[in-house]
C-alpha positions in Angstrom: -43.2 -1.9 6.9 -42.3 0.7 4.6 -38.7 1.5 5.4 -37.0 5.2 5.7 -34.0 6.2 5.2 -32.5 4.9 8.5 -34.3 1.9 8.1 -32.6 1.4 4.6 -29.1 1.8 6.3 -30.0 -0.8 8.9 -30.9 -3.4 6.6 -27.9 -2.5 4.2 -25.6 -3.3 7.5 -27.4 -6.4 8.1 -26.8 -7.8 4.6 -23.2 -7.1 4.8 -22.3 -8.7 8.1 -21.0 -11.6 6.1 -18.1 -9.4 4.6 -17.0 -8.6 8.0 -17.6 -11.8 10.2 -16.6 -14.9 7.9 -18.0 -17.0 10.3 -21.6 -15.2 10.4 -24.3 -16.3 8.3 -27.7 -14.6 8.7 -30.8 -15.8 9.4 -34.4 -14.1 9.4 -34.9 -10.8 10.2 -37.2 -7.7 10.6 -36.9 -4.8 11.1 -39.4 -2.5 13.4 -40.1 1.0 14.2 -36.9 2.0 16.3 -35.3 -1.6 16.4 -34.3 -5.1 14.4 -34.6 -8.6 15.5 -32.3 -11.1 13.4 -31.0 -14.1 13.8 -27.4 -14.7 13.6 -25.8 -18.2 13.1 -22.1 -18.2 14.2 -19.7 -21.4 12.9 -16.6 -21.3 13.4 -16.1 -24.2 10.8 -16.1 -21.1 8.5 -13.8 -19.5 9.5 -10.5 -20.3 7.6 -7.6 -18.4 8.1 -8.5 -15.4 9.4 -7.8 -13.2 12.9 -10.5 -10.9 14.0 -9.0 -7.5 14.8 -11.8 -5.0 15.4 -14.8 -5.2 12.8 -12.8 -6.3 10.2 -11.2 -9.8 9.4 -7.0 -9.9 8.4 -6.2 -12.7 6.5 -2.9 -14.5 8.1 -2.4 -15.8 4.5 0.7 -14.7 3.1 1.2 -13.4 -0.6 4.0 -14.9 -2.4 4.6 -12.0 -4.2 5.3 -9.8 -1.2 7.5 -12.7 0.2 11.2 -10.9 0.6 13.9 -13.8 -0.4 
């Protein structure tokens, strides 16, 4: 399939799961006419220290240099 411009944006979003669930990895996928099949493996064994809070991952890890004595 030859994808438009929509098309483009779904498989862009697709790719980038990864930055937003660290415990997705991505599998096959295609995408069709007005929909996308994809297979999604989630592990939590990669997850390190992170809390989910909406799409985006927060790292609980704290930066020494922002530590107040």
């Amino acid at each position: 399939m030859i994808l438009n411009d929509f098309g483009k944006i779904a498989e862009k979003c697709w790719i980038d799961l990864p930055n937003h669930y660290m415990n997705c990895a991505l599998d096959e996928f295609t995408i069709m006419s007005n929909h996308i099949h994809g297979i999604v493996v989630i592990d939590d064994e990669l997850l390190t220290s992170h809390v989910v809070t909406g799409f985006k991952p927060v790292t609980t890890l704290q930066d020494n240099k922002n530590l107040k004595g």
